[in-house]
KOLLUM-958467 format. One line per 5 residues: number of its first residue (from 1); for each residue z, y, x of C-alpha. Coordinates in steps of 0.1 Angstrom, whole numbers, plus 5000, padded with zeros to 4 digits. Layout:
KOLLUM-958467
NUM = Z,Y,X  ...
//
This chain:
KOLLUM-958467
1 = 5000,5000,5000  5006,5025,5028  4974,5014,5043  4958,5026,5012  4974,5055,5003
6 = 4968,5072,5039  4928,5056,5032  4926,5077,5001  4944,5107,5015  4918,5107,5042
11 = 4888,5098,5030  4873,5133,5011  4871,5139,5046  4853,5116,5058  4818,5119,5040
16 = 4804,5144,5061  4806,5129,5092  4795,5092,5069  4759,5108,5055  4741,5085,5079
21 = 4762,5059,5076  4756,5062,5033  4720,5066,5040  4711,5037,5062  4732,5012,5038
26 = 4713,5027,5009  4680,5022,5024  4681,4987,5035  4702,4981,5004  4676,4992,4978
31 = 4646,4977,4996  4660,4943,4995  4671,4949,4955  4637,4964,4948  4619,4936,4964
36 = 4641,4907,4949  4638,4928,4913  4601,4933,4913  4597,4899,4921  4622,4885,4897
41 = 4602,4908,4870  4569,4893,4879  4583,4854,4880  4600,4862,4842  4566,4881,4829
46 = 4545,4849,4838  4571,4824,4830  4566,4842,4794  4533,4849,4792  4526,4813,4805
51 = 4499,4806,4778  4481,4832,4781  4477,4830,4818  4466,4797,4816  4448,4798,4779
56 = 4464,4772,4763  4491,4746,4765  4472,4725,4781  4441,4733,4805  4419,4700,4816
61 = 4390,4714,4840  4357,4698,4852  4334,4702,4873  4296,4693,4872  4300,4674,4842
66 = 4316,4679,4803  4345,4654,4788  4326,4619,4776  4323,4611,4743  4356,4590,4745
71 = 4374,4622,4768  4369,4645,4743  4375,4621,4712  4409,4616,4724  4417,4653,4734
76 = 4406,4663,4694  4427,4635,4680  4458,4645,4699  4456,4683,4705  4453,4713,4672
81 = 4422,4726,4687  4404,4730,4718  4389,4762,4732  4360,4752,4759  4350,4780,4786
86 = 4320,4775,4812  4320,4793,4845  4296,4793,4876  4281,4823,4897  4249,4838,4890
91 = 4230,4872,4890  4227,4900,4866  4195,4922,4868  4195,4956,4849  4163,4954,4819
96 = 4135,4967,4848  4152,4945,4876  4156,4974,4898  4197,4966,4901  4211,4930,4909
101 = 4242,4918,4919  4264,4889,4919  4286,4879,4887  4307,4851,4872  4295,4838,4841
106 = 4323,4828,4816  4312,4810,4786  4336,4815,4756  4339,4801,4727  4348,4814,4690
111 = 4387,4799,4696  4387,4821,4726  4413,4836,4735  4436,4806,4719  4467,4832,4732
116 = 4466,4870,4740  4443,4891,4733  4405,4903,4746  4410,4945,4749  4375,4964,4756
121 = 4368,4995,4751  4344,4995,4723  4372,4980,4699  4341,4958,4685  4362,4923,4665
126 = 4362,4891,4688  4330,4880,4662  4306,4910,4668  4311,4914,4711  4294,4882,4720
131 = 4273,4872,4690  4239,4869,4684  4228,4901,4667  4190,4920,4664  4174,4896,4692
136 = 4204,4897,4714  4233,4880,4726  4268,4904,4730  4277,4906,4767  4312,4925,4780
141 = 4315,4933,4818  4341,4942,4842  4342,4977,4847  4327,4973,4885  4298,4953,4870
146 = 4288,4983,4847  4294,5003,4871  4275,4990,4899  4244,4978,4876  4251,5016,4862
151 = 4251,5005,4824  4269,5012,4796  4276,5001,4760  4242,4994,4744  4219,4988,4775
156 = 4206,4956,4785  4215,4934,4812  4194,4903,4822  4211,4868,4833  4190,4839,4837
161 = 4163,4836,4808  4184,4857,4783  4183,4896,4777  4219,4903,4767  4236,4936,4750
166 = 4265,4954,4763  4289,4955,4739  4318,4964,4754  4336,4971,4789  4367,4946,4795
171 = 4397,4966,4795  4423,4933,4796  4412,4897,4801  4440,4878,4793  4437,4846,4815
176 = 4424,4864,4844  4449,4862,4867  4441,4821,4863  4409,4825,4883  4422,4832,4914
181 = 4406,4849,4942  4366,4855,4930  4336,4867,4949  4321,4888,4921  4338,4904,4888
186 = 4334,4884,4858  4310,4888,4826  4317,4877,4796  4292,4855,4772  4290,4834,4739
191 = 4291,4797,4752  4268,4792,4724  4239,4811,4747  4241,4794,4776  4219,4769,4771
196 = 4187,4789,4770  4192,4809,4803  4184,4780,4821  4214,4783,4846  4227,4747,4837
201 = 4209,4721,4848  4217,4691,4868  4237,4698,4901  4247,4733,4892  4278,4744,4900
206 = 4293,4748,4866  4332,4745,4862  4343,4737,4828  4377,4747,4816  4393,4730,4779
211 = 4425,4744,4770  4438,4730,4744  4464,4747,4716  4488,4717,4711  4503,4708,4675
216 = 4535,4719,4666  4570,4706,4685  4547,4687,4711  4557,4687,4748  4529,4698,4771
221 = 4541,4680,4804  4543,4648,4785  4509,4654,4767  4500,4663,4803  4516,4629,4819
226 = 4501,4606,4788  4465,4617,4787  4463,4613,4830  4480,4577,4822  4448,4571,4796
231 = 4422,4585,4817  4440,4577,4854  4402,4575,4871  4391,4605,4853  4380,4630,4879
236 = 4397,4664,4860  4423,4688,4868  4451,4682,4839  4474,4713,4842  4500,4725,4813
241 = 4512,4762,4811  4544,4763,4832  4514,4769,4859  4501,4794,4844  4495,4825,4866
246 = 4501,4799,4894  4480,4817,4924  4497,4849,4909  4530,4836,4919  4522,4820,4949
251 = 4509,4852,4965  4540,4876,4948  4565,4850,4964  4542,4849,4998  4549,4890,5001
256 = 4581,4894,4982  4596,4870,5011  4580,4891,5036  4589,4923,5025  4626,4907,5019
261 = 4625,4898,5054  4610,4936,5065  4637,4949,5042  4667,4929,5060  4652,4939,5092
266 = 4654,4974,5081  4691,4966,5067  4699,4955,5105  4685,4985,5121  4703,5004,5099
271 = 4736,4982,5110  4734,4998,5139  4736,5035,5128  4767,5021,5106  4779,5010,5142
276 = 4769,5044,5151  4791,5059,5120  4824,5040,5126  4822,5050,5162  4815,5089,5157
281 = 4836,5089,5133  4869,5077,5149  4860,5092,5182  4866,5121,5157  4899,5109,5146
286 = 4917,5101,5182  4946,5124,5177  4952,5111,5145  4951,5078,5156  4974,5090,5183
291 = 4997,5104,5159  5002,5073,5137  5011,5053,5166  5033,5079,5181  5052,5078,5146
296 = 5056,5041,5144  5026,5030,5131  5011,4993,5138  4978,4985,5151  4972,4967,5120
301 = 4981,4990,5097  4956,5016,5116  4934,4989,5115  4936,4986,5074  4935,5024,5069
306 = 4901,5026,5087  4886,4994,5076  4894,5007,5040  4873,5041,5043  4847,5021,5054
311 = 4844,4999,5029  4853,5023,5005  4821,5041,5019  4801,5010,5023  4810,5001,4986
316 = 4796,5034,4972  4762,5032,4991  4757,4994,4983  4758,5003,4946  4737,5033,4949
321 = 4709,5011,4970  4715,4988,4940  4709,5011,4914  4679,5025,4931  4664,4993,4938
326 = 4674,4976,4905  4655,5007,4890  4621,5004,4907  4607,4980,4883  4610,5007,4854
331 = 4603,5032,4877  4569,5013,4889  4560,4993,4858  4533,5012,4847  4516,5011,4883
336 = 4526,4973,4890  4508,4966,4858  4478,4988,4871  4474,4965,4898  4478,4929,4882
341 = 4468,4913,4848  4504,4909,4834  4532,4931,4814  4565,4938,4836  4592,4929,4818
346 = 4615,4959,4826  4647,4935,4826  4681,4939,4850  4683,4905,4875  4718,4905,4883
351 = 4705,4873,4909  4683,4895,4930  4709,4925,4932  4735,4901,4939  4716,4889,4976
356 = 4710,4921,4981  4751,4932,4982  4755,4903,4997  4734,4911,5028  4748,4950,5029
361 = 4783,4938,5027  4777,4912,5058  4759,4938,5079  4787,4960,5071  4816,4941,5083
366 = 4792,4927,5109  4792,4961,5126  4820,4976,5117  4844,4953,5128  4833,4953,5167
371 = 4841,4994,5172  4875,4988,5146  4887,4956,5167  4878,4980,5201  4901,5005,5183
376 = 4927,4990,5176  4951,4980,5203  4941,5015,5225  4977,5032,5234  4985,5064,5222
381 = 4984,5076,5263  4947,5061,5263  4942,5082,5228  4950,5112,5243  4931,5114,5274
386 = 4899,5094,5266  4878,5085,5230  4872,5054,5215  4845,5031,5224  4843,5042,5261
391 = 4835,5020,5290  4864,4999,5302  4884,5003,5269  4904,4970,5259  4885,4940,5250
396 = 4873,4925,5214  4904,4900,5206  4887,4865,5203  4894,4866,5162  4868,4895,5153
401 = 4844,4876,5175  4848,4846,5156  4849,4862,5125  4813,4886,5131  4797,4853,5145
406 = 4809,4835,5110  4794,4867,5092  4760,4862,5112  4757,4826,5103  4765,4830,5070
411 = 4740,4859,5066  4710,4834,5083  4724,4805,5057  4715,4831,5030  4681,4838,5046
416 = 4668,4800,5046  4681,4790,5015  4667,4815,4998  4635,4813,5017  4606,4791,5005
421 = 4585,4788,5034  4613,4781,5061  4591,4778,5089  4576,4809,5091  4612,4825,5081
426 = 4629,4810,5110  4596,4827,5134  4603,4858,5116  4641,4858,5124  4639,4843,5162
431 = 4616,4869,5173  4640,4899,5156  4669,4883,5172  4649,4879,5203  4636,4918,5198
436 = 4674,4931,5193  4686,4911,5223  4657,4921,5245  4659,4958,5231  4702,4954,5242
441 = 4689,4940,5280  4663,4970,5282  4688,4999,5274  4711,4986,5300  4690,4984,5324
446 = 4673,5012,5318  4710,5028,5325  4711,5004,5356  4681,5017,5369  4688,5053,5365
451 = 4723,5051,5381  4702,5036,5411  4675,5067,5411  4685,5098,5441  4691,5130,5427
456 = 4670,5149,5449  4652,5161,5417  4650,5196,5398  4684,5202,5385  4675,5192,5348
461 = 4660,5160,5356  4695,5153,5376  4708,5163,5343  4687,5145,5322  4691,5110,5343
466 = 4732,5118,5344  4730,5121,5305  4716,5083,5301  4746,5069,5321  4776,5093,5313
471 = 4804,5084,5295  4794,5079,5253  4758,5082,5262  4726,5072,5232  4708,5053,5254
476 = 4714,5015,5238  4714,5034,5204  4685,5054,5206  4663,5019,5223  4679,5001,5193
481 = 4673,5022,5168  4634,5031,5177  4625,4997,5186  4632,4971,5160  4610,4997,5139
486 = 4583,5003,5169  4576,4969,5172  4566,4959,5137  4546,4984,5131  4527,4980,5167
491 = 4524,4941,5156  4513,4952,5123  4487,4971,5138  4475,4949,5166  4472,4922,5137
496 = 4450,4940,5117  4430,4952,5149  4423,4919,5158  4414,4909,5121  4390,4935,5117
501 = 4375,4930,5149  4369,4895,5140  4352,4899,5110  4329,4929,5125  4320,4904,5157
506 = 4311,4878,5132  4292,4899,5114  4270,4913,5141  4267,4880,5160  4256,4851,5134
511 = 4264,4863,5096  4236,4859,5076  4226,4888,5052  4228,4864,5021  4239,4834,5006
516 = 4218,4811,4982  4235,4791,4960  4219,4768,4929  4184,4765,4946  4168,4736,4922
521 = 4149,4705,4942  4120,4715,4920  4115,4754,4936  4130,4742,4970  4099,4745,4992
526 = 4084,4772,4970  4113,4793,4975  4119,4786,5011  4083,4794,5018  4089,4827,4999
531 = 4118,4835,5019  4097,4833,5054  4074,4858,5043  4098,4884,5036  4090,4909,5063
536 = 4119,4912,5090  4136,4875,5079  4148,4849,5105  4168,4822,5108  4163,4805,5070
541 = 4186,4779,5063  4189,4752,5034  4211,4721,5028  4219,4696,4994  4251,4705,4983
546 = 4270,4688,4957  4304,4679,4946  4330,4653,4946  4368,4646,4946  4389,4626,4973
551 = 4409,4604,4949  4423,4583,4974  4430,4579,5011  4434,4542,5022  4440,4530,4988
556 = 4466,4557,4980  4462,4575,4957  4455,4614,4967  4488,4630,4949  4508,4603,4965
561 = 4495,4613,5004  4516,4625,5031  4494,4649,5043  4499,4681,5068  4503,4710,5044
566 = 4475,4729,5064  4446,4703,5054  4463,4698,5016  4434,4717,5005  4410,4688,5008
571 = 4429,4671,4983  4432,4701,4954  4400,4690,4929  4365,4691,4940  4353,4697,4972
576 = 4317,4705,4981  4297,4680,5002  4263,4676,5016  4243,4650,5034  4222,4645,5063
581 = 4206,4626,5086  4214,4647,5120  4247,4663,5134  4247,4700,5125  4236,4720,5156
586 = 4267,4746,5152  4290,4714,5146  4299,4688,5176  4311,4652,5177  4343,4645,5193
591 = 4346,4611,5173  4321,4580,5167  4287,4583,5163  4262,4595,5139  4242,4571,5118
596 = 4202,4561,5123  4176,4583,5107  4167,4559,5079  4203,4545,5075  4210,4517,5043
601 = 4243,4502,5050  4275,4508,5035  4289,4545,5027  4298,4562,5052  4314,4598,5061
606 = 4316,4623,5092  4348,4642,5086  4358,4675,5100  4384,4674,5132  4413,4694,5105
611 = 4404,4669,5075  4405,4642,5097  4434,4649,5115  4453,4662,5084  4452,4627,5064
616 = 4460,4607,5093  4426,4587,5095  4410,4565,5125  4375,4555,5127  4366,4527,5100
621 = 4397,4539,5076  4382,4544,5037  4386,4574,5012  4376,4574,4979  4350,4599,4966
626 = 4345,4606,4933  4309,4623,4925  4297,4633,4891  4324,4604,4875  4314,4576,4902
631 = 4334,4564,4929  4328,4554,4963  4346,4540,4987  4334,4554,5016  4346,4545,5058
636 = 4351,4572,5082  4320,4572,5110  4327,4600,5134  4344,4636,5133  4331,4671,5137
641 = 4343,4700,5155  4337,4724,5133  4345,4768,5135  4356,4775,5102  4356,4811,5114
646 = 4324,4814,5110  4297,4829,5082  4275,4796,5086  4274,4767,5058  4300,4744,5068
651 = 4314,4712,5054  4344,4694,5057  4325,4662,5046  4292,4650,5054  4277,4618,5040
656 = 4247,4596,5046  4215,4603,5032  4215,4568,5011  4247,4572,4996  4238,4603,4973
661 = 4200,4613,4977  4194,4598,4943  4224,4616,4931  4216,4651,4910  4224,4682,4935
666 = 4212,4715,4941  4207,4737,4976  4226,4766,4991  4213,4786,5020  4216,4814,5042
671 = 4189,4837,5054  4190,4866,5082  4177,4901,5073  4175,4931,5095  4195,4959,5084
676 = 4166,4980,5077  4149,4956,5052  4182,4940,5041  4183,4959,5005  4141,4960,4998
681 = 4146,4918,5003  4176,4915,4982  4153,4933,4953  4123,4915,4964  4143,4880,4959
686 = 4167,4884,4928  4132,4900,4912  4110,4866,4918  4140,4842,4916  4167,4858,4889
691 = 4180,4820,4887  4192,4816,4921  4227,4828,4929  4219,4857,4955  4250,4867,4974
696 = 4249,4894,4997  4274,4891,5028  4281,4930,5026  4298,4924,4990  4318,4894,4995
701 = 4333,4914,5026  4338,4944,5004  4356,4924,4980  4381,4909,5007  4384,4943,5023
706 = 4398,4952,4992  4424,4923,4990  4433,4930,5028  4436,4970,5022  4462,4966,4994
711 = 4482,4938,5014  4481,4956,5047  4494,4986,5022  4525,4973,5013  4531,4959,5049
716 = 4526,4992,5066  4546,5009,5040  4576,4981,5048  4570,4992,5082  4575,5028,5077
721 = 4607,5021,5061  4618,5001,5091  4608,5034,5111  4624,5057,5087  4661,5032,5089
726 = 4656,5040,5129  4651,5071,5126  4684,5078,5108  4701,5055,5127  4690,5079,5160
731 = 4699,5109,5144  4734,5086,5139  4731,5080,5174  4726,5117,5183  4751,5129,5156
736 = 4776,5107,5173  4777,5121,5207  4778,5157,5195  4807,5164,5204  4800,5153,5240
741 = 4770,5173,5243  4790,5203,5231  4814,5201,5259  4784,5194,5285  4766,5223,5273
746 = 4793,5245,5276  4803,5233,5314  4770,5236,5324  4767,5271,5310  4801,5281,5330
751 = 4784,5269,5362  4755,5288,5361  4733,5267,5342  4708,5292,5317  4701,5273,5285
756 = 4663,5266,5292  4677,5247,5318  4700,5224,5297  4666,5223,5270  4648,5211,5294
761 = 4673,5184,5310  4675,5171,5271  4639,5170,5270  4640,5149,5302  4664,5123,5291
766 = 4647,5118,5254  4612,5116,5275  4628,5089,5292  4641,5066,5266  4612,5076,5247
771 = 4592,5057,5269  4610,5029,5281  4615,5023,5243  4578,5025,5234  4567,5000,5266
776 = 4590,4977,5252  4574,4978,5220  4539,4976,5233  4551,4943,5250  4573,4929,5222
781 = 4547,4942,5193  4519,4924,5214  4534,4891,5218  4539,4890,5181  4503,4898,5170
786 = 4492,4876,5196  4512,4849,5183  4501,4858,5147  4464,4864,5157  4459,4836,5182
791 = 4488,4804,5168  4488,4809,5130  4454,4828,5122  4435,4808,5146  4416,4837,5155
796 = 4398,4855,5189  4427,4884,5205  4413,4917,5206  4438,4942,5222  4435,4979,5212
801 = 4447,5004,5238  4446,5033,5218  4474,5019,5192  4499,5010,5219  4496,5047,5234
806 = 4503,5059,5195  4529,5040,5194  4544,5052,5230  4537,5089,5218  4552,5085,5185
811 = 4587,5072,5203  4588,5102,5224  4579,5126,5198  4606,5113,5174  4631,5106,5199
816 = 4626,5145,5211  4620,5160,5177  4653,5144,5159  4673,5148,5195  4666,5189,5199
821 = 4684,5193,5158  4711,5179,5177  4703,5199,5211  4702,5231,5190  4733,5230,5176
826 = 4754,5220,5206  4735,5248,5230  4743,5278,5204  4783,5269,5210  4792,5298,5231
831 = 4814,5283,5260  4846,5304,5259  4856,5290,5218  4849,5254,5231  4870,5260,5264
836 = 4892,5275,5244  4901,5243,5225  4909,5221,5257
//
């Protein structure tokens, strides 16, 4: 009780000199509630909206080929109803041809959309957008279609055989964000039309989608488990709606970890200007301290009184950063909702905002204790003649060491079980621990070094280089503080280099101008022959493609494989193939041999070096391939080397010739354009052949560039944070020795000095540990990238010198623009009133 009454007596006294401490709490307090709330909003609003991500109960897809007779007989004896959508890429051509570009056709029926809604912004009924009215079919668009065919409501669009009408621009599609990533923006069509633009036919890549509106009171994972058990060799994707908005959750999850992890990195650099805090602040307090223990006080109780403003303090900007992050998802619904096909649901998680207060109340402790356990058994003689924290002060007792290394493992417990993808968590948190500690080993002996340096130098360089060692100096708080925040964003940046290098190399080296996909057997040669005469055309490309489904892998059935998680995609529905009687030139063997021109034995496959090493196969081993509804059993022949990096047509399986060249299958190809002719050929081929998927490279890389410039958004924004936590942890830093500069300045004054010449000493020292902090970033920040660029990307390292001298320039300019508030203050302290309170 005394403890706490002295703690409340004090404490209105104490917020002043505990802003930074408030603010670097609140920061790395709301970011980690924000992230864990927005993401908790997302999870609830698909978890609700299920159905209508999905488009049914139940969803069964295909590919290639609609349900059988006996498929389909079944689903419409068991299920309410059953909406059917069709999708496959194609091109739409304005009415005179003179604008193409690539689409995705979806097929709807009249059930469509069996949940949700279809919003456009002609607010035509469901019956009158897509049906056949005055000679034309009803079309509705994506906004970027219109756009870049520049129609409108009323103009005509061709696709395939058919002239269709826009009857409306989509302003919400409900199961959108089911589609996953797409190459072009969708266009909607009555299912009912599709059979006279000529864009089915046998081999075309046509996905089929049935989602089905169950009856009343049924359970979809058991409908889902009973019809797999009566078709269990049916080649279909059986999904119910708790995966709806799947690939949306995946990728939320993928960047709300990250950002948590940005956000506690943040929350640690701010530690440190808490460290910063507690120190200032009872440097501040000595002859109080003093007087306690002078008056009888214990150590402990001292102890309590201090730890109890702290937390007191600690307490109030947790729930602040609480509130604030808590709050984002209201704040941001409307723009969240902008960028993603779902409604926020504006709700409170108590679970998010509970880690979140968890973590701040860790950190807290964490780096409060160590100045408070340094405090507390100093005499009341030290007290007097020295401050707290100072070099050769009494030593941590072995309890608060224990205790902070209990906090730390409890706060990494917290990280990994909360973390889905361990693996790359525990990379994330090594190489910060590894940063702090390396960032700690810098600073001192960056202090080493300097004591070694003579001091035959201008007076305010000896200055400068006494201020980095002196009693209280910045210098670890300063390198701390700047660095954790300098290296991310210099990794960030050196990533993001090295990707856009990589795609511009590829580009300019061997990227085609344009993909072909859906070339029929029937206008093969005449088309390839027509794409040779194109002036300023080279390198023409063609092979069969067709697909198939690996149902099992050495008699076990694909969903019960133990596979490496970075090949799983083999196994995830169809896959295309080709076949051919010679080893791709850009491909090389590293396994077997390749099968005779002419070959008739038994199936066989060449596998790429990933598949093939992924499943766990040797040479003669046997998958199962399931093509169009028949399987083959099919032995392993040789393995590929194959660069997955690049813009050619590659395959992870390649068959022989005699097991499918009777089998129905269309081409794909690439062809190389120069730049100049690159948009006259693209007219020139969509023009003569408006059936053949044209897709030009230059679009498709738009359309990523767009993915990557809203992720690499949010990451660089989490980064700024990170620099913003250091930068109030330096002016912590700064604020904290304060006092000390006051009493420099005001020596150095007596003895002559002029106060350009103590400017210019300051300006020294923050040059200094602006530098050393910004090489150690360089070097830290490019081992990361490197390791991200080169280990996990699988990428070519392209170093940028021009980002690492940003980054070196930005240190120094912080570290000397924040430092000279500071410098200001303590310089305009006229020596005789500071004198006069020795």
């Amino acid at each position: 009780m005394v403890a706490t009454r002295f703690a409340l007596r004090e404490i209105r006294f104490a917020f002043k000199q505990f802003r930074i401490f408030i603010a670097c709490l609140f920061l790395g307090t709301a970011i980690i509630a924000a992230v864990g709330s927005v993401t908790q909003n997302i999870a609830e609003s698909l978890a609700r909206d299920a159905r209508v991500f999905l488009g049914g109960d139940i969803e069964i897809e295909t590919n290639q080929r609609e349900l059988s007779e006996e498929e389909m007989a079944y689903v419409a004896e068991t299920a309410a109803y059953v909406s059917t959508v069709s999708e496959l890429r194609a091109m739409a051509h304005t009415e005179d041809f003179s604008e193409s570009s690539l689409i995705e056709v979806k097929a709807v029926d009249d059930y469509y959309p069996i949940y949700g809604e279809l919003e456009t912004n002609s607010g035509l009924p469901r019956s009158e957008l897509l049906s056949y009215k005055d000679g034309h079919w009803g079309a509705v668009p994506l906004e970027a279609i219109a756009t870049r065919l520049g129609v409108g409501i009323g103009d005509k669009i061709n696709i395939g055989n058919l002239q269709y009408e826009v009857r409306g621009i989509t302003a919400k599609e409900p199961d959108s964000s089911n589609a996953g990533f797409q190459l072009a923006p969708s266009i909607l069509v009555d299912r009912a039309s599709m059979d006279d633009t000529g864009l089915i036919t046998f081999g075309s890549l046509v996905e089929y989608n049935y989602r089905l509106k169950l009856v009343d009171g049924a359970d979809a994972k058991l409908y889902e488990t009973a019809i797999e058990e009566a078709f269990p060799e049916s080649d279909w994707r059986v999904r119910n709606y708790s995966s709806g908005g799947g690939s949306t959750q995946r990728f939320i999850d993928r960047m709300g970890q990250f950002m948590t992890l940005v956000g506690l990195t943040a929350l640690l650099v701010g530690g440190v200007g808490v460290s910063n805090a507690v120190h200032g602040y009872l440097n501040s307090k000595t002859n109080t301290i003093a007087t306690f223990k002078i008056l009888g006080a214990q150590s402990d109780t001292i102890f309590q009184i201090y730890l109890q403003q702290i937390l007191i303090m600690a307490a109030i900007s947790i729930v602040m950063g609480l509130i604030a992050g808590g709050a984002l998802p209201f704040l941001f619904a409307d723009f969240l909702e902008s960028k993603m096909p779902i409604q926020i649901t504006r709700e409170f998680f108590f679970a998010p905002l509970l880690i979140a207060a968890y973590y701040s109340i860790l950190i807290s402790l964490i780096f409060t204790l160590w100045p408070l356990a340094k405090a507390k058994n100093i005499s009341a003689r030290q007290l007097f003649r020295i401050s707290i924290a100072e070099p050769g002060e009494n030593n941590i007792p072995r309890n608060y060491i224990y205790a902070i290394a209990v906090m730390v493992v409890m706060m990494l417990a917290m990280v990994f079980y909360t973390a889905e993808y361990r693996e790359l968590t525990g990379y994330f948190i090594g190489g910060m621990i590894g940063s702090f500690v390396l960032l700690f080993i810098t600073g001192n002996l960056v202090k080493v070094a300097v004591g070694y340096l003579p001091r035959r130098f201008s007076p305010a360089l000896r200055i400068a280089l006494s201020n980095i060692t002196r009693p209280g100096n910045s210098t670890l708080s300063i390198i701390l503080s700047l660095g954790l925040g300098l290296i991310l964003l210099t990794s960030i940046s050196l990533v993001e280099f090295s990707l856009d290098s990589e795609i511009e190399r590829r580009v300019d080296t061997d990227a085609p101008s344009y993909f072909f996909l859906d070339i029929q057997k029937a206008d093969h040669d005449s088309f390839k022959d027509h794409m040779l005469s194109q002036e300023g055309t080279s390198l023409y490309r063609t092979v069969p493609n067709l697909r198939g489904r690996i149902t099992h892998v050495k008699g076990v059935p694909s969903d019960e494989v133990e596979i490496d998680p970075e090949v799983r995609w083999v196994l995830r529905g169809d896959r295309g193939m080709t076949f051919t009687d010679e080893v791709p030139e850009d491909n090389k063997l590293v396994h077997g041999d390749w099968w005779p021109k002419g070959y008739q034995g038994e199936p066989e496959v060449s596998l790429s070096e990933d598949v093939y090493n992924g499943l766990n196969l040797e040479l003669g081993d046997k998958i199962t391939i399931n093509v169009l509804g028949r399987s083959f059993d099919v032995a392993v022949r040789s393995v590929r080397s194959v660069d997955w990096g690049t813009f050619g047509i590659n395959y992870a399986m390649m068959f022989d010739p005699y097991m499918l060249s009777n089998a129905p299958y269309t081409y794909v190809g690439t062809l190389k354009s120069t730049e100049a002719r690159e948009t006259a050929n693209y007219q020139e081929i969509t023009r003569n052949y408006p059936n053949v998927t044209t897709v030009r490279l230059k679009e498709v890389l738009e359309n990523v560039q767009v993915l990557l410039l809203q992720i690499k958004g949010a990451i660089d924004v989490m980064a700024s944070i990170t620099i913003v936590a250091g930068i109030l942890v330096l002016s912590g830093a700064i604020a904290a020795g304060h006092k000390g500069r006051i009493y420099d300045s005001a020596v150095l004054k007596v003895v002559g000095a002029t106060r350009k010449d103590i400017l210019r000493a300051y300006i020294f020292e923050f040059i200094i540990l602006g530098v050393a902090t910004g090489v150690v970033a360089i070097l830290l920040g490019s081992i990361a990238a490197y390791g991200i660029v080169v280990g996990i990307m699988e990428l070519e390292w392209t170093f940028s010198l021009s980002i690492p001298v940003i980054t070196v320039s930005a240190a120094i300019i912080m570290t000397m623009t924040i430092g000279m508030f500071s410098i200001y203050k303590a310089m305009s302290v006229r020596p005789a009133q500071v004198l006069r309170g020795i």
